[in-house]
PDB file of N, CA, C, O and CB in Angstrom:
ATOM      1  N   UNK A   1     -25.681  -1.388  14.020  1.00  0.00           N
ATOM      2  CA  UNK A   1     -24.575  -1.132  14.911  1.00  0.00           C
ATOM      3  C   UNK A   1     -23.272  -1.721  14.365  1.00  0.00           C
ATOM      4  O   UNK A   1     -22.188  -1.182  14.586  1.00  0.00           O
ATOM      5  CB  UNK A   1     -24.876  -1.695  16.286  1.00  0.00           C
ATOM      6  N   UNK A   2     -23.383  -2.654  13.768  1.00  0.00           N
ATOM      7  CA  UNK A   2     -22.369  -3.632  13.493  1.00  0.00           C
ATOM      8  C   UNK A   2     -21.515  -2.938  12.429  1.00  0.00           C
ATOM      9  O   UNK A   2     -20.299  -3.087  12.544  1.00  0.00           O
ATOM     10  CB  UNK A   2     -22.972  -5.054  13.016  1.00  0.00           C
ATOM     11  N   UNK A   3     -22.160  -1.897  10.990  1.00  0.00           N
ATOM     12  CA  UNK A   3     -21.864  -1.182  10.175  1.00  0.00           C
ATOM     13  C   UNK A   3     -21.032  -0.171  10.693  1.00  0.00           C
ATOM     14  O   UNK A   3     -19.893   0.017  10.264  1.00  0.00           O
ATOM     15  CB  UNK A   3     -22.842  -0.839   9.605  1.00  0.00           C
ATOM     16  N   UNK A   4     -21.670   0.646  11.808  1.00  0.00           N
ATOM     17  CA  UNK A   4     -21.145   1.915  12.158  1.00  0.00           C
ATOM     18  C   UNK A   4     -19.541   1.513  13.043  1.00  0.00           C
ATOM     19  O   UNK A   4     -18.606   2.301  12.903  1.00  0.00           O
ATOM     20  CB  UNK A   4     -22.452   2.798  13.187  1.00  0.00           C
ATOM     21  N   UNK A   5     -19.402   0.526  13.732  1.00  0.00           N
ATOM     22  CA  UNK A   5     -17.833  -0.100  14.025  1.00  0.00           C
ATOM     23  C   UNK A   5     -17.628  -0.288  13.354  1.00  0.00           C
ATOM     24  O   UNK A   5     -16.473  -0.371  13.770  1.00  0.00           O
ATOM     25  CB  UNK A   5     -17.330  -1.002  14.652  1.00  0.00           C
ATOM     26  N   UNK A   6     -17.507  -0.605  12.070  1.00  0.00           N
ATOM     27  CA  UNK A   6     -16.876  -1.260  10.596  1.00  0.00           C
ATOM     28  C   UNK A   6     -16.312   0.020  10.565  1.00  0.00           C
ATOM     29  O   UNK A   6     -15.154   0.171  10.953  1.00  0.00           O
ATOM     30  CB  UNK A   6     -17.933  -1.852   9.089  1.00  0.00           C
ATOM     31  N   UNK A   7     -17.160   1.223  10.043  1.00  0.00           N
ATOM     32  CA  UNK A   7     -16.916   2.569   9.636  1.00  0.00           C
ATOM     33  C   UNK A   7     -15.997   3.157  10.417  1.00  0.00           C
ATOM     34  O   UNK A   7     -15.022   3.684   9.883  1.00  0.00           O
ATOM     35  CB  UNK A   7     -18.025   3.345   9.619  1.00  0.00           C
ATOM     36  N   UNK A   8     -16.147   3.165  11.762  1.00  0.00           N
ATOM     37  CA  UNK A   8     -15.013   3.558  12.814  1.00  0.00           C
ATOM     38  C   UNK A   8     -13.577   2.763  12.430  1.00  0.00           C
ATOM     39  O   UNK A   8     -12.655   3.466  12.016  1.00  0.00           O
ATOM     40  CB  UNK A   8     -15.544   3.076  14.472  1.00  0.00           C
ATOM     41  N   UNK A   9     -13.422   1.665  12.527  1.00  0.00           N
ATOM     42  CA  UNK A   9     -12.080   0.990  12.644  1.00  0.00           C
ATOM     43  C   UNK A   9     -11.530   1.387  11.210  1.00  0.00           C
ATOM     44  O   UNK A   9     -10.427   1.927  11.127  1.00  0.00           O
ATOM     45  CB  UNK A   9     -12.152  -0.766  12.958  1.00  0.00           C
ATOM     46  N   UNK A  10     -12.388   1.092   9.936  1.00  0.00           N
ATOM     47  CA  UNK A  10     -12.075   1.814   8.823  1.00  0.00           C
ATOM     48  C   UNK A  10     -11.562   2.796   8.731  1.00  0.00           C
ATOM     49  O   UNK A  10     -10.519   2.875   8.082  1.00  0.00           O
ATOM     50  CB  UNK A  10     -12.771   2.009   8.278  1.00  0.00           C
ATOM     51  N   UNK A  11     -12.212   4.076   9.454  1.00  0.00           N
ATOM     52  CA  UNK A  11     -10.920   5.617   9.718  1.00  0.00           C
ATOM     53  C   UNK A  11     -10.438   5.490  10.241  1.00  0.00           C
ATOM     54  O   UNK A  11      -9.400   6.071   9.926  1.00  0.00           O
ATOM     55  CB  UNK A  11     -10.935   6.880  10.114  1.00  0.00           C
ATOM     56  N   UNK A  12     -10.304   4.857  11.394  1.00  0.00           N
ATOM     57  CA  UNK A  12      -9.124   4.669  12.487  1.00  0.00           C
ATOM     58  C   UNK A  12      -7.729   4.428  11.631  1.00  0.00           C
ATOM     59  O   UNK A  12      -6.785   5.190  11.423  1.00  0.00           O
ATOM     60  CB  UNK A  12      -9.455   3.215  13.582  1.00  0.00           C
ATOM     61  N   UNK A  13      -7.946   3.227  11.268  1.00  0.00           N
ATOM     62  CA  UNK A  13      -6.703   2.516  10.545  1.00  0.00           C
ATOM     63  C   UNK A  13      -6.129   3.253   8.990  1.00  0.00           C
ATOM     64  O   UNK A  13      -5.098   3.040   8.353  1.00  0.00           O
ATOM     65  CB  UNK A  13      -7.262   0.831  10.203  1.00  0.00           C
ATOM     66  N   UNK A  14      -7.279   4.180   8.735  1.00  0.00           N
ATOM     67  CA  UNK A  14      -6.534   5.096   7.700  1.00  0.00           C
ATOM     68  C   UNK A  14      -5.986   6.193   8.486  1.00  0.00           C
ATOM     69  O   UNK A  14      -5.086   6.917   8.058  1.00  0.00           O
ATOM     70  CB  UNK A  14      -7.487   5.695   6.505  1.00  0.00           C
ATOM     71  N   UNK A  15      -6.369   6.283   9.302  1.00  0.00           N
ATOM     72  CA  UNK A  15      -5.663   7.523   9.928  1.00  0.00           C
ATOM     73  C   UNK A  15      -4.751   7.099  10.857  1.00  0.00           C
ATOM     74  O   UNK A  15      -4.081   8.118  11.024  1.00  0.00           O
ATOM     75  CB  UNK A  15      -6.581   8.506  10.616  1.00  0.00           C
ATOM     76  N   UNK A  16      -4.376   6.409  11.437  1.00  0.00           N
ATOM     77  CA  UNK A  16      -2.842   5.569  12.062  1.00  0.00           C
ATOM     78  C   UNK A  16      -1.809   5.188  10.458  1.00  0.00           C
ATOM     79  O   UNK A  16      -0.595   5.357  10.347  1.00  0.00           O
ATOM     80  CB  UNK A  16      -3.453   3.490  13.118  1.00  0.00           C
ATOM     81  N   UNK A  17      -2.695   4.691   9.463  1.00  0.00           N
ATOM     82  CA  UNK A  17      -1.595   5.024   8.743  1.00  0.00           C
ATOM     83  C   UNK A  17      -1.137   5.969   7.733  1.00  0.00           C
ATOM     84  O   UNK A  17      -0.429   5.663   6.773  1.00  0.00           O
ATOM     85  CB  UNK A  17      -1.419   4.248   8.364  1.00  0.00           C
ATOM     86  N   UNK A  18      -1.558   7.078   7.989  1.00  0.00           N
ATOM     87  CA  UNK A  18      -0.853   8.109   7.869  1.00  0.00           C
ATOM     88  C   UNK A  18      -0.305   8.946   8.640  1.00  0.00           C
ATOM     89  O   UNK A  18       0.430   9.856   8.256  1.00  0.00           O
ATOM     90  CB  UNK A  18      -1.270   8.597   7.369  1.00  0.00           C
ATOM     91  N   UNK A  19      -0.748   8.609  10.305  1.00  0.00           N
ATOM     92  CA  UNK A  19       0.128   9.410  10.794  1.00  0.00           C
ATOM     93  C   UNK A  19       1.650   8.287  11.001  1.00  0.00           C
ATOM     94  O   UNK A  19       2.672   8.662  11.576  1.00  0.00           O
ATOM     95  CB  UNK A  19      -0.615  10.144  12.243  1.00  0.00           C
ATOM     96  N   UNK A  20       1.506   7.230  10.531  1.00  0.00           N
ATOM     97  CA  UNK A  20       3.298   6.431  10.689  1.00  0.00           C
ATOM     98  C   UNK A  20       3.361   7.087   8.988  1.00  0.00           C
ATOM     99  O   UNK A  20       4.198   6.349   8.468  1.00  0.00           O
ATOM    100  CB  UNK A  20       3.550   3.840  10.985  1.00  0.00           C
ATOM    101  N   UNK A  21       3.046   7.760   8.258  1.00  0.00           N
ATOM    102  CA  UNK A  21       4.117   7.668   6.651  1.00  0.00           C
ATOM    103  C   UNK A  21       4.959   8.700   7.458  1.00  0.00           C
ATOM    104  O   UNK A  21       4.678   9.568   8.284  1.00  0.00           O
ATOM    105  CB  UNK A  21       3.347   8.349   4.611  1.00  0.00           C
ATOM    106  N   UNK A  22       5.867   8.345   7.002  1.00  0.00           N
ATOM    107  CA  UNK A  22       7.288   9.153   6.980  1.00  0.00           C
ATOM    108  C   UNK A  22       7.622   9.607   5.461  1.00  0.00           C
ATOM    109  O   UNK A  22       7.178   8.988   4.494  1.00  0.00           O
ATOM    110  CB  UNK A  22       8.624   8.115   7.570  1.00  0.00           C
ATOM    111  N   UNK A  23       8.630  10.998   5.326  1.00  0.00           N
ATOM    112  CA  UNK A  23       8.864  11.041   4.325  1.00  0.00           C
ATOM    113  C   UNK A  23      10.562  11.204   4.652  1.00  0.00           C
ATOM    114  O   UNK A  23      11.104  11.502   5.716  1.00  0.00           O
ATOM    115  CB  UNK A  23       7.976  12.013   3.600  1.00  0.00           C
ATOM    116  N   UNK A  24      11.203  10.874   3.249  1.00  0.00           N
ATOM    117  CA  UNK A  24      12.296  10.573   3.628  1.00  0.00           C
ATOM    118  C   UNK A  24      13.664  11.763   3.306  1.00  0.00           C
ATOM    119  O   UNK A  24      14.167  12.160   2.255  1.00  0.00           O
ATOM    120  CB  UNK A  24      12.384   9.251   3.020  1.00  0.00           C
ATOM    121  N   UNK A  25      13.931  12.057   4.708  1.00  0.00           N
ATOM    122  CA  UNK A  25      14.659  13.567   4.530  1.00  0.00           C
ATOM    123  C   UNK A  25      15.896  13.704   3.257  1.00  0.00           C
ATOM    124  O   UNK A  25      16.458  12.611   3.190  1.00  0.00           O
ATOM    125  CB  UNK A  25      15.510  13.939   6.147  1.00  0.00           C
ATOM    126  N   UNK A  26      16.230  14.259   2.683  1.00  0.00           N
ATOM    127  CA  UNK A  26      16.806  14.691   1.608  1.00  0.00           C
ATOM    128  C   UNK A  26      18.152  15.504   2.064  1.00  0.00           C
ATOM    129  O   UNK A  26      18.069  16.682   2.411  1.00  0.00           O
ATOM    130  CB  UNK A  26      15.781  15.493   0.817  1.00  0.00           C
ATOM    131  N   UNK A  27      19.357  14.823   2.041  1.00  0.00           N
ATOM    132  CA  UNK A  27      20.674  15.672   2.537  1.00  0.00           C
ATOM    133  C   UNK A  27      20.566  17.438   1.646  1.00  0.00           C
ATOM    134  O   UNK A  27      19.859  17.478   0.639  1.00  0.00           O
ATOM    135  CB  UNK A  27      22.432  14.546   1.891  1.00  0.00           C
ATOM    136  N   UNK A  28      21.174  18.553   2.030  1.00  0.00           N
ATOM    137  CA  UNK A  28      21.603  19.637   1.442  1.00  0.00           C
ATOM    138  C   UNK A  28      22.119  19.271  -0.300  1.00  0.00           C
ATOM    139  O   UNK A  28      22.924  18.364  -0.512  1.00  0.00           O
ATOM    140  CB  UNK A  28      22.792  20.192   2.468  1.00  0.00           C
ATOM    141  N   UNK A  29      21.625  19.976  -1.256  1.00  0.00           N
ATOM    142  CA  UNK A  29      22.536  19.349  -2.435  1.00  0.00           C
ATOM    143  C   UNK A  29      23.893  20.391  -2.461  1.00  0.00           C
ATOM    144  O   UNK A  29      24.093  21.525  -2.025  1.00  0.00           O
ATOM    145  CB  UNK A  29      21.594  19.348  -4.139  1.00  0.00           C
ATOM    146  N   UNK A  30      24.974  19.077  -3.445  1.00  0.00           N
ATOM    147  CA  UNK A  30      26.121  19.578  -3.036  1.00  0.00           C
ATOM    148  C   UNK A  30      26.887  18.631  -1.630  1.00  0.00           C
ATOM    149  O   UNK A  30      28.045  18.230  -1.517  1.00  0.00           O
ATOM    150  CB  UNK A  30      25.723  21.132  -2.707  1.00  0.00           C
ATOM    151  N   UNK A  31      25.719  18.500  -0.699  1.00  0.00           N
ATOM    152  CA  UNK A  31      27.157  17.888   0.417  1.00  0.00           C
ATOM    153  C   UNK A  31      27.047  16.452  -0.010  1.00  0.00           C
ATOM    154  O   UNK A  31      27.883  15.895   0.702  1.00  0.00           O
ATOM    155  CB  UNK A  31      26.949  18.030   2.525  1.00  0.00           C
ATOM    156  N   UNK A  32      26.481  15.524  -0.780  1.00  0.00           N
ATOM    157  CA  UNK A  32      26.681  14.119  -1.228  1.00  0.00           C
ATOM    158  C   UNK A  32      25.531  13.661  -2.311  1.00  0.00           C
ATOM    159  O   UNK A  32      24.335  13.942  -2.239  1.00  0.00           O
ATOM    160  CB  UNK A  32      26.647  13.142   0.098  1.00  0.00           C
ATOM    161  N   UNK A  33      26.230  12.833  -3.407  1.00  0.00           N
ATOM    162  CA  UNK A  33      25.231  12.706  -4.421  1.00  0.00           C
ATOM    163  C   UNK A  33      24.527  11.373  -3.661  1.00  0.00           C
ATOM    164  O   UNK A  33      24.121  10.569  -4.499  1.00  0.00           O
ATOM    165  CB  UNK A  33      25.888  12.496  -6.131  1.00  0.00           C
ATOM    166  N   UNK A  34      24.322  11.012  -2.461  1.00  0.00           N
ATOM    167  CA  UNK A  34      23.094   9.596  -1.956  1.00  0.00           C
ATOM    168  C   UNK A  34      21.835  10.337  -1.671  1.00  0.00           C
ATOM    169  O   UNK A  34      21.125   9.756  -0.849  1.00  0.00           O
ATOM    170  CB  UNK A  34      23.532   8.557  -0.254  1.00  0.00           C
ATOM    171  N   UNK A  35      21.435  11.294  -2.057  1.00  0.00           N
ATOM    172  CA  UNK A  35      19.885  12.050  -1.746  1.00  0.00           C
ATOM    173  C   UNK A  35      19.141  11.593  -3.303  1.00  0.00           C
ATOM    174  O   UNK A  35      17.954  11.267  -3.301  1.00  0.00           O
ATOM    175  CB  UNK A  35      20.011  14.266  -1.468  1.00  0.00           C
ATOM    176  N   UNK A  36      19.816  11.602  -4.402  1.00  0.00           N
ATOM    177  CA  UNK A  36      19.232  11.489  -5.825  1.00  0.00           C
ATOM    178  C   UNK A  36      18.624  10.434  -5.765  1.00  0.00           C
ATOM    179  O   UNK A  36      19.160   9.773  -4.875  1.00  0.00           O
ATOM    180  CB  UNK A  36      20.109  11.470  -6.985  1.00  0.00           C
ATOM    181  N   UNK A  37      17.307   9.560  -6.472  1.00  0.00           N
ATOM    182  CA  UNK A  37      17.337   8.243  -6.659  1.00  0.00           C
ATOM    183  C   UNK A  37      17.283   8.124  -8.075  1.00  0.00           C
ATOM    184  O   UNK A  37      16.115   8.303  -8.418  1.00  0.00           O
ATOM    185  CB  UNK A  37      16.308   7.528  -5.956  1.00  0.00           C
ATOM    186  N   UNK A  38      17.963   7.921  -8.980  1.00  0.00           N
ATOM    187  CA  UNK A  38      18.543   7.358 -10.301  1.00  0.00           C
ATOM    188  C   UNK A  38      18.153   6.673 -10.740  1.00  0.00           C
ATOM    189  O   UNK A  38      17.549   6.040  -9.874  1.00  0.00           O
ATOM    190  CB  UNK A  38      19.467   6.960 -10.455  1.00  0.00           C
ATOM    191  N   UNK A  39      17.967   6.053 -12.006  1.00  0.00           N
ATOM    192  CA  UNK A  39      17.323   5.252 -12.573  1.00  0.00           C
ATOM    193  C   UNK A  39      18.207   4.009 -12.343  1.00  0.00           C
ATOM    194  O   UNK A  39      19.435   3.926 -12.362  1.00  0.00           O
ATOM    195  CB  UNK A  39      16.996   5.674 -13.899  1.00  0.00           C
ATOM    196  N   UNK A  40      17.183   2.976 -12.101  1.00  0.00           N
ATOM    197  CA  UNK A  40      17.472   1.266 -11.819  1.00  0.00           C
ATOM    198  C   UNK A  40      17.615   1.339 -10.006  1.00  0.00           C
ATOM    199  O   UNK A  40      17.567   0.232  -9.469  1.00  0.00           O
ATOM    200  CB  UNK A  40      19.377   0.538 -12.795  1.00  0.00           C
ATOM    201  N   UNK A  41      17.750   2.302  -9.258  1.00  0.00           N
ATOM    202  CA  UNK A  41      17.677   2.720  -7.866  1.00  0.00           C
ATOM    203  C   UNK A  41      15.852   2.966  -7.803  1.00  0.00           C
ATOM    204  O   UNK A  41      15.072   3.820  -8.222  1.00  0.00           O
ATOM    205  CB  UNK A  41      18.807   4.303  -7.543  1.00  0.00           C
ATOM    206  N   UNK A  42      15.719   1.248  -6.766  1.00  0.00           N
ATOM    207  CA  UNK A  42      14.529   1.769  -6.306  1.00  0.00           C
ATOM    208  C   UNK A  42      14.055   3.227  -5.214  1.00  0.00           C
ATOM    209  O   UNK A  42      14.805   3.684  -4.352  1.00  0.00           O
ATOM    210  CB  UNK A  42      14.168   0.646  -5.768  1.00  0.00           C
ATOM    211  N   UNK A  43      13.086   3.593  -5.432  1.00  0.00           N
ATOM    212  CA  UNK A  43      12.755   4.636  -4.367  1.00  0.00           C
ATOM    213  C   UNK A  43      12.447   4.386  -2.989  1.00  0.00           C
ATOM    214  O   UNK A  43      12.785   5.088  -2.035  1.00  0.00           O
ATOM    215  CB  UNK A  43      11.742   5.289  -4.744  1.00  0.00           C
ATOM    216  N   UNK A  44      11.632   3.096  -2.959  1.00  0.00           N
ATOM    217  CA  UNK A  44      11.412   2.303  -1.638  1.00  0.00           C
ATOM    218  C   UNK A  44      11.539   0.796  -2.030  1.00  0.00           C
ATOM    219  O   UNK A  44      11.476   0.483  -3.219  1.00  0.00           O
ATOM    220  CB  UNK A  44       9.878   2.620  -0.928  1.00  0.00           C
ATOM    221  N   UNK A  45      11.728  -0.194  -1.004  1.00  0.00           N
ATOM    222  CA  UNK A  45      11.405  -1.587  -1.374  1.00  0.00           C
ATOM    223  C   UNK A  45       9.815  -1.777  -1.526  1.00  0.00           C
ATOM    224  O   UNK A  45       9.347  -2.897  -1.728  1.00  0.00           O
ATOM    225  CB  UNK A  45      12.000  -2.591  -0.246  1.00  0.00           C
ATOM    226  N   UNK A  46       9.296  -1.044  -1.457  1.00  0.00           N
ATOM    227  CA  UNK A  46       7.894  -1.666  -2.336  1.00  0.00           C
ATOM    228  C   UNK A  46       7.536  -1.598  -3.677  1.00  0.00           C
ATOM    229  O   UNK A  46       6.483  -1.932  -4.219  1.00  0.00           O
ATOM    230  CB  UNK A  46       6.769  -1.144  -1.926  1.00  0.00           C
ATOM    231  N   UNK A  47       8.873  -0.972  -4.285  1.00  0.00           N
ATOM    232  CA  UNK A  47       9.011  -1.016  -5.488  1.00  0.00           C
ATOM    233  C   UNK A  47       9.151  -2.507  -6.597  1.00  0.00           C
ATOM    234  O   UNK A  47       8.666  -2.947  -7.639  1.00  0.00           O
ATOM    235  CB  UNK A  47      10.031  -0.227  -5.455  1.00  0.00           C
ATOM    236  N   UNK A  48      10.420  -2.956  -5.264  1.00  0.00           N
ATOM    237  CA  UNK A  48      11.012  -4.618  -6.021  1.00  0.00           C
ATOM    238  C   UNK A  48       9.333  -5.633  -6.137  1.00  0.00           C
ATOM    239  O   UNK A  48       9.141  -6.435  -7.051  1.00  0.00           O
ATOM    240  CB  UNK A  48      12.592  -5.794  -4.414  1.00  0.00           C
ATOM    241  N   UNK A  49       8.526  -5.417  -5.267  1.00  0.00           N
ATOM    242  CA  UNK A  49       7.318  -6.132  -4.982  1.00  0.00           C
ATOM    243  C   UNK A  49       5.968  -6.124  -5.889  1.00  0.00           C
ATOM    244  O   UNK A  49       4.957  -6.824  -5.949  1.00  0.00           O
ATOM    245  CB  UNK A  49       6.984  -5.681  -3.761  1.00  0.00           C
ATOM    246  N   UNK A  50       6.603  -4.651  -6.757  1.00  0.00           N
ATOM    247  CA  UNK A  50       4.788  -4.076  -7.433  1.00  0.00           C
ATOM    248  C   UNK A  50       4.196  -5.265  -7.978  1.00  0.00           C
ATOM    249  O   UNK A  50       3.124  -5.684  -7.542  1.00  0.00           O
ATOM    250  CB  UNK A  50       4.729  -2.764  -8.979  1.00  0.00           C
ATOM    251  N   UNK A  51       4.952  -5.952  -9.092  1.00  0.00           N
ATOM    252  CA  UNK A  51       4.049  -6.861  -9.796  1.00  0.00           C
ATOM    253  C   UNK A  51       3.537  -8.067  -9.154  1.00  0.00           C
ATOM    254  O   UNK A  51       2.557  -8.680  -9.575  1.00  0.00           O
ATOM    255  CB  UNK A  51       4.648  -7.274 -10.906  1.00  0.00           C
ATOM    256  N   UNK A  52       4.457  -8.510  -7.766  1.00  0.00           N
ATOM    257  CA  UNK A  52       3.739  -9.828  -7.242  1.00  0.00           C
ATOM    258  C   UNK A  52       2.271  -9.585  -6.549  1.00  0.00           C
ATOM    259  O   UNK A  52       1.276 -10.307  -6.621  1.00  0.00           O
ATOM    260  CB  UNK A  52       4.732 -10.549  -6.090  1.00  0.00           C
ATOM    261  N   UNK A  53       2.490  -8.061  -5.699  1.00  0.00           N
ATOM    262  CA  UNK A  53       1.498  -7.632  -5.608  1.00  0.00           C
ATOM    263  C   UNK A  53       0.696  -7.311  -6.299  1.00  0.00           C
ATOM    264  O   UNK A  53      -0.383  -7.535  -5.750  1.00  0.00           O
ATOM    265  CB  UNK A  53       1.559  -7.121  -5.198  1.00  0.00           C
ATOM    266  N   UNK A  54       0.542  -6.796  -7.453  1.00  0.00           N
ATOM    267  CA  UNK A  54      -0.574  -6.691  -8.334  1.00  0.00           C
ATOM    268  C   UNK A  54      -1.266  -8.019  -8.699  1.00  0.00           C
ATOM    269  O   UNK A  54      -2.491  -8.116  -8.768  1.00  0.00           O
ATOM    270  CB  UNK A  54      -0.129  -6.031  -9.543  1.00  0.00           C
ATOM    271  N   UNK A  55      -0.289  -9.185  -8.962  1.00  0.00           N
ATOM    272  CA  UNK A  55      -0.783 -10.658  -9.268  1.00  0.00           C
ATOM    273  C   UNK A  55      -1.225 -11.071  -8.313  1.00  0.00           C
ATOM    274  O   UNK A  55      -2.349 -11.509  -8.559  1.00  0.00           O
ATOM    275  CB  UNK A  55       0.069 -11.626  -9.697  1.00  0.00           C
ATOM    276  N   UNK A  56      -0.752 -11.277  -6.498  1.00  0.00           N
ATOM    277  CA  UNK A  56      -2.023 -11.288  -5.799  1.00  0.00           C
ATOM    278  C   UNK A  56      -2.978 -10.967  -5.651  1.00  0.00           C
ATOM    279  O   UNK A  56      -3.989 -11.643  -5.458  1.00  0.00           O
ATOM    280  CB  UNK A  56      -2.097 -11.188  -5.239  1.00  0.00           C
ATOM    281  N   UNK A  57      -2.782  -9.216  -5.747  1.00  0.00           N
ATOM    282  CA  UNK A  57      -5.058  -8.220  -6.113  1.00  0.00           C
ATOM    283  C   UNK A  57      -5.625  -9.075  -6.651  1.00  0.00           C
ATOM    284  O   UNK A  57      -6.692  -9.574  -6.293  1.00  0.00           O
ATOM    285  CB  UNK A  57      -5.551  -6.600  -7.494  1.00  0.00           C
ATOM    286  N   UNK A  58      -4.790  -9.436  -7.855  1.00  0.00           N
ATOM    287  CA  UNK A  58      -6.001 -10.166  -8.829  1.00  0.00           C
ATOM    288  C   UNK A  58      -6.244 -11.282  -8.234  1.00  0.00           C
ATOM    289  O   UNK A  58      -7.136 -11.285  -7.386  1.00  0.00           O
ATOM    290  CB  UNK A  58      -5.671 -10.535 -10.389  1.00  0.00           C
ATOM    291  N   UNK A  59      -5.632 -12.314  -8.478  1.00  0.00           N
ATOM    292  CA  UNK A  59      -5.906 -13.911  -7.744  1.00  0.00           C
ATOM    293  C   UNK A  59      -7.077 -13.556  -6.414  1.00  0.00           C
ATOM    294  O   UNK A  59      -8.162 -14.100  -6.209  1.00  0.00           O
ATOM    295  CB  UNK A  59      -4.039 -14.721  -6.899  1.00  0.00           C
ATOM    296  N   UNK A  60      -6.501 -12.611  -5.753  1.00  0.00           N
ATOM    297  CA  UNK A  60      -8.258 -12.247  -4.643  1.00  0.00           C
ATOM    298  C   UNK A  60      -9.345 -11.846  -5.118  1.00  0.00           C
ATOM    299  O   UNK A  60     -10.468 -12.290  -4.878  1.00  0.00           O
ATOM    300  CB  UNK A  60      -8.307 -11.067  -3.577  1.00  0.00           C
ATOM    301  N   UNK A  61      -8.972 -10.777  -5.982  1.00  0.00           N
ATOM    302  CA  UNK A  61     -10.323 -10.487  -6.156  1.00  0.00           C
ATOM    303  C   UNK A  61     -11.186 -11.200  -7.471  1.00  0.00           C
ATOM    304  O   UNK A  61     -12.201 -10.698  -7.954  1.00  0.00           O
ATOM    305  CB  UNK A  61     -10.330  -8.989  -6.251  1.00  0.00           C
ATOM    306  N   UNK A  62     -10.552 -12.483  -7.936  1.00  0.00           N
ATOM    307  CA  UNK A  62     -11.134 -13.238  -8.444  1.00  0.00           C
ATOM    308  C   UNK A  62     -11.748 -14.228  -7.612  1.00  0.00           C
ATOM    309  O   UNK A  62     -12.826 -14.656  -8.026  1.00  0.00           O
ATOM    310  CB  UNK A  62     -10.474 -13.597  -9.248  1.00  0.00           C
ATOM    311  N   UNK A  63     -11.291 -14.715  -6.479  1.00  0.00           N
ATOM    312  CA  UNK A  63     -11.226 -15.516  -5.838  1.00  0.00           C
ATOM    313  C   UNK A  63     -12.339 -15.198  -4.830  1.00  0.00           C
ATOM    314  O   UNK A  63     -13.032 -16.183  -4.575  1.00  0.00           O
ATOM    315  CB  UNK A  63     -10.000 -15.690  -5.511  1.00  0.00           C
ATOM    316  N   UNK A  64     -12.644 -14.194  -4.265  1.00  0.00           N
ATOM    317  CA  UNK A  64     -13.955 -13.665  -3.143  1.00  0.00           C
ATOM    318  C   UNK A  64     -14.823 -13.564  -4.579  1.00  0.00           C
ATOM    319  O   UNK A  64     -15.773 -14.346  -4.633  1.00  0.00           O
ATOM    320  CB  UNK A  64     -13.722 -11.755  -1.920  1.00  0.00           C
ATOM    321  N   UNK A  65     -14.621 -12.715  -5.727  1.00  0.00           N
ATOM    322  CA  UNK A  65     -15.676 -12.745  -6.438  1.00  0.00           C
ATOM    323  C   UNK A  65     -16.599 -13.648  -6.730  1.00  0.00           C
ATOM    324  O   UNK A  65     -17.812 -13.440  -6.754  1.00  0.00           O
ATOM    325  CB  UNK A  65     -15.407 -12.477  -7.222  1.00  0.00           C
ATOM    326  N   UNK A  66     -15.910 -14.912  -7.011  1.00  0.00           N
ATOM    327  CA  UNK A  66     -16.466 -16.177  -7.398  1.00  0.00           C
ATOM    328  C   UNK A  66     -17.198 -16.664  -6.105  1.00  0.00           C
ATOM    329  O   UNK A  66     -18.348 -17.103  -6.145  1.00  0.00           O
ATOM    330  CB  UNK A  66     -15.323 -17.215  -7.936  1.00  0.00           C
ATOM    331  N   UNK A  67     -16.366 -16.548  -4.803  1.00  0.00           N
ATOM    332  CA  UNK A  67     -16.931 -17.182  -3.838  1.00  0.00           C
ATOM    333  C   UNK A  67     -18.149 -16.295  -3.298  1.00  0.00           C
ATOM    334  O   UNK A  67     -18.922 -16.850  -2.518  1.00  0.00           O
ATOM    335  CB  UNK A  67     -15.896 -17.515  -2.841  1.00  0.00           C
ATOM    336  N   UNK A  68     -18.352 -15.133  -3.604  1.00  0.00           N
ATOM    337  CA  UNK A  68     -19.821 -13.958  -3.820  1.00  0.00           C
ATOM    338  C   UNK A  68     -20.569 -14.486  -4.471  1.00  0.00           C
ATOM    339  O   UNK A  68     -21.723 -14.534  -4.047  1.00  0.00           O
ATOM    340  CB  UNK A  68     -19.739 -12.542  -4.554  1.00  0.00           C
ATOM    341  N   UNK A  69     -20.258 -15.106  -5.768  1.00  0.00           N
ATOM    342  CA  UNK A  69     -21.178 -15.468  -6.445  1.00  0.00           C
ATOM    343  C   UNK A  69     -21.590 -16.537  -5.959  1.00  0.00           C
ATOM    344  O   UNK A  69     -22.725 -16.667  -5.499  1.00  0.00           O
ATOM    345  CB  UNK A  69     -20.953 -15.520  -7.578  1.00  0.00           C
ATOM    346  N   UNK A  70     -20.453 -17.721  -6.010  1.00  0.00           N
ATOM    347  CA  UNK A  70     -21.478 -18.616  -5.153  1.00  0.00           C
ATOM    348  C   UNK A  70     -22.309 -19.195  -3.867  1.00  0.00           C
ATOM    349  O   UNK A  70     -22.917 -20.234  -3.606  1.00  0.00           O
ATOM    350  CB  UNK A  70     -21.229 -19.164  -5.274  1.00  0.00           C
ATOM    351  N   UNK A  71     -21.980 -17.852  -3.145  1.00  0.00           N
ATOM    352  CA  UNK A  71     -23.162 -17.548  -2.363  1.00  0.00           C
ATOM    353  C   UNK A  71     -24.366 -16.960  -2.220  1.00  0.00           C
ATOM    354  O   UNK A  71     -25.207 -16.944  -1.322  1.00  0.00           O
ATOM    355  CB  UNK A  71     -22.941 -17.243  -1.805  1.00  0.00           C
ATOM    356  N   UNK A  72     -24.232 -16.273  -3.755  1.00  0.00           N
ATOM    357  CA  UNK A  72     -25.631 -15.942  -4.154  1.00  0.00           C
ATOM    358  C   UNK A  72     -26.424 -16.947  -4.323  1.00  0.00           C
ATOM    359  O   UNK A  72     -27.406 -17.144  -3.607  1.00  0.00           O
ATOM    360  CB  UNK A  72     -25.730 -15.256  -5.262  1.00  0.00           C
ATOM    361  N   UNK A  73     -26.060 -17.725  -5.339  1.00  0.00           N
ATOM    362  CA  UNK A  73     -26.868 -18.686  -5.548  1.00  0.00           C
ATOM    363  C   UNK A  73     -27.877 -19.203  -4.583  1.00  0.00           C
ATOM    364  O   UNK A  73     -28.607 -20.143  -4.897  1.00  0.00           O
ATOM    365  CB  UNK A  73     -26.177 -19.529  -5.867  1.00  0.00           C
TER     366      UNK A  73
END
């Protein structure tokens, strides 16, 4: 029982977040060049973030790994 709520809240929460993505409307071209995003212009602020985030993934998933392992033991 305990699996099959895991599995539920698991789609749930993928599917709440996609119904919040937004995409981000694009003016007419021609009525203003702020629709382009240009190079050194991030696309979103989760851009400025990629690498700290990637250096956290890791630091976790080293970090549960080890602590997996030493609960195997």
């Amino acid at each position: 029982m305990k699996t099959i709520n895991k599995l539920f809240s698991a789609i749930f929460l993928f599917i709440v977040a996609f119904a919040y993505a937004d995409t981000p409307v694009m003016p007419p071209p021609g009525e203003d060049d702020t629709g382009v995003v240009g190079p050194g212009t991030p696309a979103s602020p989760i851009d400025m973030y990629i690498i700290g985030l990637v250096v956290i993934a890791i630091m976790m998933t080293v970090f549960f790994a080890k602590k997996y392992k030493t609960q195997k033991i």
